[in-house]
KOLMAR-423914 format. One record per residue (C-alpha): residue in three letters; y, x, z. Coordinates in steps of 0.2 Angstrom, whole numbers, plus 5000, padded with zeros to 4 digits. Layout:
% KOLMAR-423914
(ALA,(Y,X,Z)) ...
END
This chain:
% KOLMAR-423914
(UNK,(4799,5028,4974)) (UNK,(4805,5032,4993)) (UNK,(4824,5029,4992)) (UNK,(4837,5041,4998)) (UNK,(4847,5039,5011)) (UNK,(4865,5038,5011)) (UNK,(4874,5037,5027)) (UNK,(4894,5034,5026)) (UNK,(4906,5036,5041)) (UNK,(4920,5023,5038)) (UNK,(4920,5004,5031)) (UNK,(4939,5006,5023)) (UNK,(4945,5001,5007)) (UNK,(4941,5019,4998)) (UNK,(4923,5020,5005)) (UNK,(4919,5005,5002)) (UNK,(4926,5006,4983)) (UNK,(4915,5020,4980)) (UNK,(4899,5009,4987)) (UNK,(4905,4997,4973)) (UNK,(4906,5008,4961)) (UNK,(4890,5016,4966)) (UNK,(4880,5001,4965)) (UNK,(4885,4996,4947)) (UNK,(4878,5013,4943)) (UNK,(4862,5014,4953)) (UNK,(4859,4999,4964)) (UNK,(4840,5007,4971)) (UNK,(4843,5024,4972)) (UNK,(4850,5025,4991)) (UNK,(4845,5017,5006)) (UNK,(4865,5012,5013)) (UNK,(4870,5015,5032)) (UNK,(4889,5011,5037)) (UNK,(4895,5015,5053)) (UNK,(4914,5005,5055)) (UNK,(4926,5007,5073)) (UNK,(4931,4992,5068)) (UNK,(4923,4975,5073)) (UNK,(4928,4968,5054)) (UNK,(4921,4971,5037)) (UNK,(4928,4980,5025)) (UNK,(4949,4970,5021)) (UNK,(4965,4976,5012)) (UNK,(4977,4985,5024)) (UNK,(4988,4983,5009)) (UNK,(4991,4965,5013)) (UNK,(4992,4969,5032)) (UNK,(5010,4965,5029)) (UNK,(5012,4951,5021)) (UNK,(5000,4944,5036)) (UNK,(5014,4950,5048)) (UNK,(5025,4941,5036)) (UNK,(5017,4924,5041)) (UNK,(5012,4922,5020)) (UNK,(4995,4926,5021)) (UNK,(4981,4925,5038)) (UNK,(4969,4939,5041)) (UNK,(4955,4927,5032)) (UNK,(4964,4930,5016)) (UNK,(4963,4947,5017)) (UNK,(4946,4952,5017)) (UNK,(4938,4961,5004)) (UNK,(4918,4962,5007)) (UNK,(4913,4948,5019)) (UNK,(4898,4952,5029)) (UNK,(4887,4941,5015)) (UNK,(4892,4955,5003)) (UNK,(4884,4971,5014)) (UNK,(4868,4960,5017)) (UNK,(4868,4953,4997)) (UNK,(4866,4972,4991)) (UNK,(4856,4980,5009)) (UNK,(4868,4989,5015)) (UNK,(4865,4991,5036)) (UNK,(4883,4986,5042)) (UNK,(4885,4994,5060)) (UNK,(4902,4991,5066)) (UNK,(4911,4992,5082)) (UNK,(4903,5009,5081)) (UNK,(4912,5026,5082)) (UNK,(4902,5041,5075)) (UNK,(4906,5056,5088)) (UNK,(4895,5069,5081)) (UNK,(4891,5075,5064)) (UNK,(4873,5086,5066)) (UNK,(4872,5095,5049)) (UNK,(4857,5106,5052)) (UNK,(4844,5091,5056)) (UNK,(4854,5080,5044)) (UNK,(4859,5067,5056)) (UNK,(4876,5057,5062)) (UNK,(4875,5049,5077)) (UNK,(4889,5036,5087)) (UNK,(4897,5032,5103)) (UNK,(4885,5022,5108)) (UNK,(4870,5033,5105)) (UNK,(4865,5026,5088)) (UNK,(4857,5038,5076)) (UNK,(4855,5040,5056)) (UNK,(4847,5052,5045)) (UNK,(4855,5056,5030)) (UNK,(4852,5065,5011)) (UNK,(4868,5063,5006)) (UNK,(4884,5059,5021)) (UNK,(4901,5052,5014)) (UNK,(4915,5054,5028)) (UNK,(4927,5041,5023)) (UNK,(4938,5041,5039)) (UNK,(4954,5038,5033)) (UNK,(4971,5044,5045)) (UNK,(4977,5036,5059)) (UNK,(4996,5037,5062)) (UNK,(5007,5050,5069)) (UNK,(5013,5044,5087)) (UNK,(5028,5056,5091)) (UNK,(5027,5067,5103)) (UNK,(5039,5061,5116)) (UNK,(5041,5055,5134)) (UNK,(5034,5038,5136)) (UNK,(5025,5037,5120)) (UNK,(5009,5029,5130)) (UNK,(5019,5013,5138)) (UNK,(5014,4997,5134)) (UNK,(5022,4989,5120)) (UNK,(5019,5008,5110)) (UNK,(5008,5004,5095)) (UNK,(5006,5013,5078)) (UNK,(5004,5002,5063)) (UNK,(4987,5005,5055)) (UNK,(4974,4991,5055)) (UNK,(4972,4973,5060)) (UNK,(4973,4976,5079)) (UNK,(4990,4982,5078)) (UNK,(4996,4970,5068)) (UNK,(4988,4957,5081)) (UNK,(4996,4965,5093)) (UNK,(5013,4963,5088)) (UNK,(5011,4945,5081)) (UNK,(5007,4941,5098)) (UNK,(5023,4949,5104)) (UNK,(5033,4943,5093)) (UNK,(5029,4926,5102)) (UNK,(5034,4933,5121)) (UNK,(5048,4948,5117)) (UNK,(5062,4949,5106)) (UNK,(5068,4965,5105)) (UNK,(5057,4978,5091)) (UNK,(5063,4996,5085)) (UNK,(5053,5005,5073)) (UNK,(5054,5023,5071)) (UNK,(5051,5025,5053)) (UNK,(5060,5021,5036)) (UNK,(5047,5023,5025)) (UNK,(5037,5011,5016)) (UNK,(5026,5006,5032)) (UNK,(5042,5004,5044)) (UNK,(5051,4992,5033)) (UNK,(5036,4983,5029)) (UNK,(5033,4981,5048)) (UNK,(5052,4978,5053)) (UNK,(5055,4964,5038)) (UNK,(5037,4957,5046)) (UNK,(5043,4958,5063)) (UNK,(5061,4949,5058)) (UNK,(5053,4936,5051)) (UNK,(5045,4932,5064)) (UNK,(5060,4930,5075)) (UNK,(5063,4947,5084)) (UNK,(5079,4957,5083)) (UNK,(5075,4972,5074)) (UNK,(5083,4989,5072)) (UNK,(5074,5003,5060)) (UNK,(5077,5020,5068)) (UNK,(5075,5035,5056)) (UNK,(5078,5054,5052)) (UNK,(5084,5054,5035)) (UNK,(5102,5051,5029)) (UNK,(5093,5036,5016)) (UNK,(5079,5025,5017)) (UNK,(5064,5028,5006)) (UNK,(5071,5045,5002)) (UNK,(5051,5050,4998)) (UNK,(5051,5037,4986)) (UNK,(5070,5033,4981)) (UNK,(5086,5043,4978)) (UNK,(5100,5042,4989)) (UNK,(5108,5027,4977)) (UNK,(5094,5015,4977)) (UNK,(5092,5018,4994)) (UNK,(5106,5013,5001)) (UNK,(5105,4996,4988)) (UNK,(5089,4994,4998)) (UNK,(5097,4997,5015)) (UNK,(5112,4984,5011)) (UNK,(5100,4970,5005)) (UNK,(5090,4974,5019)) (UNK,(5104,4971,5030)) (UNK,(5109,4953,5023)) (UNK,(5091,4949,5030)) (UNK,(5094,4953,5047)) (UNK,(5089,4971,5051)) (UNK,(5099,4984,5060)) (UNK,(5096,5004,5055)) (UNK,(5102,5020,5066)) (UNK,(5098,5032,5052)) (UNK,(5101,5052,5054)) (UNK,(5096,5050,5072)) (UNK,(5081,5059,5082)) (UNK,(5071,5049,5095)) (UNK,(5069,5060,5111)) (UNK,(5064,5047,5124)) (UNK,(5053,5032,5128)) (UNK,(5060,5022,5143)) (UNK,(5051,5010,5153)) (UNK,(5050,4998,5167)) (UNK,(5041,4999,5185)) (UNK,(5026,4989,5175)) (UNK,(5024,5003,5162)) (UNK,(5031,4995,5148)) (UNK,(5044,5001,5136)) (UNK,(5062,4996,5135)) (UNK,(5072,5007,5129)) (UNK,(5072,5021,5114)) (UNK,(5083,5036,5118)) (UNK,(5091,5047,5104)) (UNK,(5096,5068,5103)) (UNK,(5113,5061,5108)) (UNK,(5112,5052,5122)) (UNK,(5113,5033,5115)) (UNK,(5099,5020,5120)) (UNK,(5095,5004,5113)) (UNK,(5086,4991,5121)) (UNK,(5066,4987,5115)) (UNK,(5052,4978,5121)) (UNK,(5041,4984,5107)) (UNK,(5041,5001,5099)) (UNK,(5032,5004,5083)) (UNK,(5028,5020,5074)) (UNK,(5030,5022,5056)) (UNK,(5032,5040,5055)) (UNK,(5021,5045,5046)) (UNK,(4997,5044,5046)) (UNK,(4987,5061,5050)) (UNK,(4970,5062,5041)) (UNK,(4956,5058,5054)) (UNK,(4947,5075,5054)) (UNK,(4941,5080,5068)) (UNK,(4922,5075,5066)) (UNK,(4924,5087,5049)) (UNK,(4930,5099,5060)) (UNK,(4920,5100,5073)) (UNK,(4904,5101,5059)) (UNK,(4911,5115,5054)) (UNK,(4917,5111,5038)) (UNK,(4934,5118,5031)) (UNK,(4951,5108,5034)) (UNK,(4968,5110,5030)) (UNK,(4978,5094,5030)) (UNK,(4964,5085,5026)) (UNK,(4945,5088,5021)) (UNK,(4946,5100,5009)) (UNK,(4937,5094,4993)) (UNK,(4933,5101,4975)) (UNK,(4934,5089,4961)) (UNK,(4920,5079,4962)) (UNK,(4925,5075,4979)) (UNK,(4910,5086,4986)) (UNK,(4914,5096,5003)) (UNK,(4910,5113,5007)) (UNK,(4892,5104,5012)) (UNK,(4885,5099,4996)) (UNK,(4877,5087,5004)) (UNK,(4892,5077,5011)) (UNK,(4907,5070,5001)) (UNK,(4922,5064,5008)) (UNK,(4936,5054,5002)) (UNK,(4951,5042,5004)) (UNK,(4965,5046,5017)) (UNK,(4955,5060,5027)) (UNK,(4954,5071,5012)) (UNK,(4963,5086,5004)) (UNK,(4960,5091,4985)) (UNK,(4970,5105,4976)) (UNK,(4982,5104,4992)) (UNK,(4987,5085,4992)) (UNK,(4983,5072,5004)) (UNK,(4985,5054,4995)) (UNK,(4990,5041,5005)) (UNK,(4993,5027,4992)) (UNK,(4978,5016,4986)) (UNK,(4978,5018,4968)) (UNK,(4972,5035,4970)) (UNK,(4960,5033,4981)) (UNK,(4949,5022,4970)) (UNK,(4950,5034,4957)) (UNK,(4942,5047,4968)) (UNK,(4930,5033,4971)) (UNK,(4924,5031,4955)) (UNK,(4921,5049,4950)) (UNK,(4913,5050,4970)) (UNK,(4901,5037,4964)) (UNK,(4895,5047,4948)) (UNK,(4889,5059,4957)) (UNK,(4883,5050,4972)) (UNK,(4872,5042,4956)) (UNK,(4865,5060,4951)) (UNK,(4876,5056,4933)) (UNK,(4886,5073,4938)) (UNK,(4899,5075,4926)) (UNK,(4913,5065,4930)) (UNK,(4929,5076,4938)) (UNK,(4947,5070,4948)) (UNK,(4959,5081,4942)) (UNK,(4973,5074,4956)) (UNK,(4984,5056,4951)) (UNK,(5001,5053,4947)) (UNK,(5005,5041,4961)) (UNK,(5018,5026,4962)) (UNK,(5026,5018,4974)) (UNK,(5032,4999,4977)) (UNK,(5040,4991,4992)) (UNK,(5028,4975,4999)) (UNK,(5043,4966,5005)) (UNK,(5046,4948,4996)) (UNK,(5062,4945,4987)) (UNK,(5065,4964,4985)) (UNK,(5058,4973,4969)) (UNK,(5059,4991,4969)) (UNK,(5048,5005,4961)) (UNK,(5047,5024,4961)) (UNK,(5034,5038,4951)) (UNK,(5033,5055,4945)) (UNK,(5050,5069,4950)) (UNK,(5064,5054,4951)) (UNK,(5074,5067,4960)) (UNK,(5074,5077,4945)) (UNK,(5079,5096,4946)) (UNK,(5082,5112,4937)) (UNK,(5077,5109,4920)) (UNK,(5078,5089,4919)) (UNK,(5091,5077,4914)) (UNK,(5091,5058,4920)) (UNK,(5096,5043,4913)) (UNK,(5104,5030,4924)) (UNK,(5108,5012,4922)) (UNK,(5119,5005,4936)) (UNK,(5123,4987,4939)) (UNK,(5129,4985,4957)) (UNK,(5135,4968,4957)) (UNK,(5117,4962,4949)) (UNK,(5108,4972,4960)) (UNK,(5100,4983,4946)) (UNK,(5099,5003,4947)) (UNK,(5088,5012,4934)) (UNK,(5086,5031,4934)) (UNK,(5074,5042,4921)) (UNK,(5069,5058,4921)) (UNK,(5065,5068,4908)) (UNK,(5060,5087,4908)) (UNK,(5056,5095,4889)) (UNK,(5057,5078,4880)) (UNK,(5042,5070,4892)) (UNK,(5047,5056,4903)) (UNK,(5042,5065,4921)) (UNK,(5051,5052,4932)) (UNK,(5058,5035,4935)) (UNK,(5066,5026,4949)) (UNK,(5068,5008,4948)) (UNK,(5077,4996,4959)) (UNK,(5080,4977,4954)) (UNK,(5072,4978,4938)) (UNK,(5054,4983,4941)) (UNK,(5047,4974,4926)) (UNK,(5045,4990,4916)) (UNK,(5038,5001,4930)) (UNK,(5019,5002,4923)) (UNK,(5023,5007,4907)) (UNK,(5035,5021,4913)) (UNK,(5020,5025,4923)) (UNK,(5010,5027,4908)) (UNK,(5021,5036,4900)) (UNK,(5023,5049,4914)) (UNK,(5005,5049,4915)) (UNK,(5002,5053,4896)) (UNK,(5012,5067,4894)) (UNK,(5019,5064,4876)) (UNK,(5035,5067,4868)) (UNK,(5049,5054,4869)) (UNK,(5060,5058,4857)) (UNK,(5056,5043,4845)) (UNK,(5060,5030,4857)) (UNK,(5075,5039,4869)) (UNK,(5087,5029,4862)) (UNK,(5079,5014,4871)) (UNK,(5069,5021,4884)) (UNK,(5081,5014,4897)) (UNK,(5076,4996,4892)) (UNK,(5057,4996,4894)) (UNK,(5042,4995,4883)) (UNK,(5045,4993,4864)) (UNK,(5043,4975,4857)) (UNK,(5031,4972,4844)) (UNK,(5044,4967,4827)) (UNK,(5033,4952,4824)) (UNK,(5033,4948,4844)) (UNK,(5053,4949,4842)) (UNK,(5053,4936,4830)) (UNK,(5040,4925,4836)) 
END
């Protein structure tokens, strides 16, 4: 039987979960092409951090060497940029003038992040943080500069900031919200975090807007200007704030986009011959930007990449936790609460403990951890199921239930 052929732009983590996932369901059915911009197979930009931390080297991180692509047949093109979707001849075709047919195209781009519009945002010493050459990149000036400002206090800028501290630089977190997190933690944990983040070294400016890059004769930025006037010195400038999903290529094929690819629940495009998923995707309005859901996409992708066509995503309630060592801190569902929710909360500053549930019509809808994240699955599951807690209120606060027998053991 002539094999068909499958043709998928990107070599990320979510792409190449559903190639997995794929081939445990129908390892002969697809003659496999991969076009990758990167020169590296596929690795976990989850773990980019801890590389910038110094505990792990970029060897550790990867996820399918180049044994793996070979091992299964898949044709590994990388350092390869595809520029031109060609839906009518069915065809996708690179920078660098490669071309491949396709029966079915997968466009796993992922997002790229979100430089600020601002004078001097193309000086050297200007990066995003996104992929291993970033992070390279300020490892390696870590080792001749001293000075670092991220613009960002989300997950990815304190990730970055901690990893740049830990190597030696001076390093001051610039952000636009009152708290830190405030996507993933009320304003109380927040500002736990901010104090313990403090004690190791890093400087904040929060409630501030960046207006201006300055640089040097040579090009190279040395300064970050705020709305006020204030400027603090910086030999490197990272952008945290915030990815943008990579759709242009959708876009200039002609296919519809809206924050993202916009997709139906089996991941299929307006084109029922292309899929797409990961970071470059929009189903029922959300963009997910967390890994977790991402490999659930994957899997119900891969059913019907398979021809088994009944598998659907109905969306993911996603979680959140901090990759910084020494500080343990989780977040899901509506931890904010609102109209129509009460929250439990445990507070116990001197221990460094902060607990907050929410819960909406008897059903657990939210839950903010800070210190004490050993629970944090379970709450998930609980959000995720749905079910009343009314049986097990009185000690939801302290976790998940012990077996009797398990208590006596």
């Amino acid at each position: 039987m002539t094999k068909l052929k499958l043709v998928m732009i990107g070599n990320g983590m979510a792409g190449v979960r559903t190639l997995e996932e794929l081939l445990k369901l129908s390892e002969d059915l697809y003659h496999i092409t991969v076009f990758g911009a990167e020169p590296h197979p596929n690795y976990n930009r989850i773990l980019l951090s801890p590389v910038l931390a110094g505990e792990q080297n970029f060897e550790d991180i990867v996820l399918n060497d180049l044994d793996w692509y070979e091992r299964n047949g898949i044709q590994l093109l990388l350092n390869r940029r595809v520029v031109k979707i060609d839906r009518i001849r069915r065809l996708v075709i690179a920078d660098d003038g490669t071309q491949a047919h396709y029966d079915r195209l997968l466009i796993a781009t992922g997002s790229q992040p979100f430089i600020l519009p601002i004078p001097g945002n193309t000086l050297n010493g200007v990066i995003g943080y996104r992929d291993i050459g970033h992070t390279r990149q300020m490892i390696d000036t870590s080792v001749t500069h001293k000075r670092a400002v991220v613009i960002g206090g989300g997950l990815l800028g304190l990730e970055a900031a901690n990893g740049l501290s830990l190597r030696g630089m001076h390093v001051t977190v610039v952000h636009n919200g009152q708290t830190l997190l405030e996507r993933q933690l009320d304003k109380t944990s927040g500002r736990m975090l901010q104090a313990a983040l403090e004690k190791r070294g890093l400087s904040f400016r929060l409630d501030e807007q960046t207006n201006a890059l300055l640089g040097d004769d040579q090009g190279r930025v040395t300064a970050v200007q705020f709305n006020n006037g204030d400027r603090i010195d910086a030999d490197l400038v990272v952008m945290a704030a915030g990815i943008r999903p990579n759709t242009e290529l959708a876009e200039q094929a002609g296919l519809p986009c809206n924050r993202g690819i916009l997709v139906n629940d089996t991941l299929q495009t307006y084109d029922p011959r292309i899929y797409a998923i990961g970071e470059c995707v929009s189903h029922r309005g959300i963009a997910y930007g967390l890994v977790a859901p991402l490999f659930e996409q994957a899997r119900v992708c891969a059913n019907h990449l398979a021809q088994l066509g009944f598998a659907r995503y109905p969306g993911s309630v996603t979680s959140t936790k901090l990759k910084v060592t020494g500080i343990d801190l989780f977040s899901a569902g509506d931890f904010l609460g609102g109209e129509g929710t009460e929250s439990i909360t445990l507070s116990d500053p001197i221990g460094g403990i902060y607990k907050k549930l929410v819960i909406k019509n008897d059903v657990l809808v939210g839950a903010c951890l800070y210190g004490d994240t050993a629970d944090g699955n379970w709450y998930l599951q609980q959000i995720r199921d749905g079910q009343g807690i009314d049986a097990i209120r009185d000690h939801l606060m302290f976790g998940k239930p012990v077996a009797p027998e398990a208590a006596c053991a």
